[in-house]
N, C-alpha and C positions, 0 to 999 in steps of 0.2 A: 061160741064157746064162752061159758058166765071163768072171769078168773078172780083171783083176788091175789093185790100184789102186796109184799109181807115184806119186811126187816127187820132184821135181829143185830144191833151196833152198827146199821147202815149196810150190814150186808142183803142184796134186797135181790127175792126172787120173784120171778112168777107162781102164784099157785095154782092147779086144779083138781078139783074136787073130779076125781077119776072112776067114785063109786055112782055119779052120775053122768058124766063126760064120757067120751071115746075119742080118743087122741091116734090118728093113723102113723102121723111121722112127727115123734118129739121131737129128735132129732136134728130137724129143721127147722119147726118149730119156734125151738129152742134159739137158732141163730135168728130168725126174725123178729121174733119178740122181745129178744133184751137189747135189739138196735136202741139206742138212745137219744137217734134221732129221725129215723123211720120206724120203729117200735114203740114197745110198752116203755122201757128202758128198766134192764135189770142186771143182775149177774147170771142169771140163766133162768133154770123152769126147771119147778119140784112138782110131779107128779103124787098125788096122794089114793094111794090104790089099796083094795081088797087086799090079805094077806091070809094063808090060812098056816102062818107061822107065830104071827104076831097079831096082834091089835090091827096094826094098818103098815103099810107097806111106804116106804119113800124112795121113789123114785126121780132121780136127780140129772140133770142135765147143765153140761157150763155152758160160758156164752157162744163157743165156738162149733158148740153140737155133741160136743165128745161127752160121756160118760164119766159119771163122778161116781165114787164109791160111795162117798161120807161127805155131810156137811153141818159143824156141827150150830153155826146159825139157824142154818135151813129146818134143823132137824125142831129147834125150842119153837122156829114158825109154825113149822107140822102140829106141834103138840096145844099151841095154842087155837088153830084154826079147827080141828078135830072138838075140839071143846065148846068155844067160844058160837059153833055155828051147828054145835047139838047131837054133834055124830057120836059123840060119847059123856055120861056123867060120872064120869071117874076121873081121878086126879092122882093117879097111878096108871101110866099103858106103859105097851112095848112098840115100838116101831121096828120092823123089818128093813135094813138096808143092804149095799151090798162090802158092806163095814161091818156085818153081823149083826144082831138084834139087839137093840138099846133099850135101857128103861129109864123113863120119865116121869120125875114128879113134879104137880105144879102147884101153883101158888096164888089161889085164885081173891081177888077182889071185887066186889060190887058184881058179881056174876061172871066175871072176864079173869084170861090168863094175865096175870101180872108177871110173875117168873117162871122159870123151868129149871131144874135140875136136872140133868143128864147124867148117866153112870155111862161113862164114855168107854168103859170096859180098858184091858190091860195094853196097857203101849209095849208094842212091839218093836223090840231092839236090833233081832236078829237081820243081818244084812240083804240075804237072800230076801227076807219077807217082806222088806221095805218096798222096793228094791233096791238096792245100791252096792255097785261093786264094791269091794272089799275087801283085807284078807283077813281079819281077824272076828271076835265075835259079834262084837259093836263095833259102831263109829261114834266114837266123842273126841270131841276134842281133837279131830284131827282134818291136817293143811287141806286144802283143794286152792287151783289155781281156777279164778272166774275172771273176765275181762284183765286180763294180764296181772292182777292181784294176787298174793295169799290170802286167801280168808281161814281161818280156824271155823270148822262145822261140827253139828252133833246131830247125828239120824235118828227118826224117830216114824213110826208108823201108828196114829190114830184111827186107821180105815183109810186115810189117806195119806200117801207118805211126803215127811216133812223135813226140809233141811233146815237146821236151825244155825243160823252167823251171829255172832258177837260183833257189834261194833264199840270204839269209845265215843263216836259224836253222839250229836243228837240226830235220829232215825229220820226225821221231817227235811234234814239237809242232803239225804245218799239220794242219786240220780237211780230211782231205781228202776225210770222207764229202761235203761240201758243195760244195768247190772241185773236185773230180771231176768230179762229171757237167756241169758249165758248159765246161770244156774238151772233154771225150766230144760233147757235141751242140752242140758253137759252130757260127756258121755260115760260118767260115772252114774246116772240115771237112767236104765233100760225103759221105764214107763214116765218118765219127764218128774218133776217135783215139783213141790211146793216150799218155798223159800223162807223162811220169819228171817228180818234181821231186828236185832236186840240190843237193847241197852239197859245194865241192870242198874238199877237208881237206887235199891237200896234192897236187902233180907225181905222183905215181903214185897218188893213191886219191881217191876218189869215194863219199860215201854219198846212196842213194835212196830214194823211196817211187815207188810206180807205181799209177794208178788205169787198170784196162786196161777199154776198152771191150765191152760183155758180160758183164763177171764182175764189174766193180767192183776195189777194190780186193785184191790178191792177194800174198803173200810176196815174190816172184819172178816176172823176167821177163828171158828170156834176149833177145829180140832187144830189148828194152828197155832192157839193159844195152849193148846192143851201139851202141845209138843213142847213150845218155850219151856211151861212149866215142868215137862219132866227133864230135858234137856238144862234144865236152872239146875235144879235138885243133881239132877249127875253129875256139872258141872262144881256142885259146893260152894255155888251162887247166891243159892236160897234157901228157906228153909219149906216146908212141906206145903204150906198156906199161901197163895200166889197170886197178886192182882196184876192183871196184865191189862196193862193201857193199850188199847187199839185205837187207830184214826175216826173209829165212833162211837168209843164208850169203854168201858172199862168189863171185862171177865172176871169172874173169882174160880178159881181154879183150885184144885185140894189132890195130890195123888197120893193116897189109902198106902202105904207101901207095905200093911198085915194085910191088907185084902187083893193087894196089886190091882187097885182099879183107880181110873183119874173121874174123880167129879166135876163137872163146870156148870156152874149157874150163872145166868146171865137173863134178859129183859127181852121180848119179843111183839112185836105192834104189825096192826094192818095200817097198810099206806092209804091203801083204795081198792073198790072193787070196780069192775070194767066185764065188757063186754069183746071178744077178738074176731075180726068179720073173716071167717077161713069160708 
């Protein structure tokens, strides 16, 4: 199996090209290949497949085998690799997820993807669609207890759904091998979560840690980012235009709020290509 392994701010997947591959059990796959120390070493394995909805189809998988809806790293890798190795000469597609169809523009240099802009489509507030229990229409700004703490959180759904914590330290000092998975399997979470904790530095910037549901803790997470910044915005944080510092790079983030849709542009690179002996 030829793969090619991708990062978009150190969030790093497997790829395979699926219009010429046959993949029997991602699934599993998925958990043996992103071992990072009897594996390729990754946050999981993105499928790139035929679609007869969109341009091309992303197929995602975490490290643990489970199903991902949405990933919006993953997705700027897709857009580069579709590119960069000829399967399309356009610089406007759609990809098919199970996030619903995105559109992507890129930003090409010397022949290759440089950037990606993603129309990450409208963030979902409603509690049911997240999912997360709740009795009102949203959750902003309101208490949850995680490892015997208050935390104040804001719900948020980019294809994947995201809980977003305010702290006042600096993000690099919370244990959040520990505080992680108390949020990931709270039982205010029927499908588990994905956590950002946050610290807002200043009207345009944002620094994060993210402990993502299935992979654990990971560099980057683009609809993650994308959550902070609407989660800033509701909060009266921020203003509309959002740089959000992650542990590999920084997002620019924009949510449209005449169009209801969130933009995020960010940088996307091949690590390596490889061979997998299945």
């Amino acid at each position: 199996m030829r793969f090619t392994k991708m990062q978009g701010l150190g969030n790093d997947y497997v790829y395979v090209n699926c219009l010429k591959e046959k993949i029997e059990d991602p699934s599993s796959l998925a958990v043996k290949i992103s071992d990072r120390h009897f594996g390729v070493g990754s946050d999981g394995l993105i499928l790139i497949n035929p679609s007869d909805q969109a341009d091309f189809e992303m197929e995602m998988y975490n490290a643990d085998g489970s199903r991902g809806e949405m990933c919006g790293n993953g997705i700027r890798c897709v857009a580069k690799y579709v590119y960069d190795y000829g399967l399309t000469d356009r610089t406007h597609i759609s990809v098919e997820t199970l996030g619903g169809i995105k559109y992507l523009d890129l930003t090409v240099e010397n022949g290759k993807v440089k950037l990606v802009k993603v129309d990450m489509g409208k963030p979902e507030l409603e509690p049911a669609k997240i999912p997360v229990v709740a009795e009102g229409n949203r959750v902003v700004d309101e208490p949850i207890l995680g490892d015997g703490k208050e935390y104040r959180m804001t719900c948020v759904s980019m294809g994947n759904p995201h809980a977003v914590v305010y702290v006042d330290c600096d993000v690099k000092e919370l244990p959040l091998e520990k505080i992680g998975p108390k949020f990931e399997t709270h039982e205010r979470f029927p499908n588990r979560i994905n956590t950002e904790f946050v610290r807002v530095l200043d009207r345009d910037t944002v620094e994060m840690r993210v402990w993502e549901r299935g992979s654990g803790e990971t560099l980057a997470c683009g609809t993650g980012a994308c959550a902070v910044a609407v989660s800033s915005i509701l909060n009266g944080l921020t203003d509309e235009d959002v740089t959000v510092k992650l542990l590999g790079g920084d997002l620019q983030i924009r949510w449209d709020r005449e169009k209801d849709t969130v933009y995020m542009t960010g940088p996307a690179e091949v690590v390596f290509e490889g061979e997998w002996p299945e």
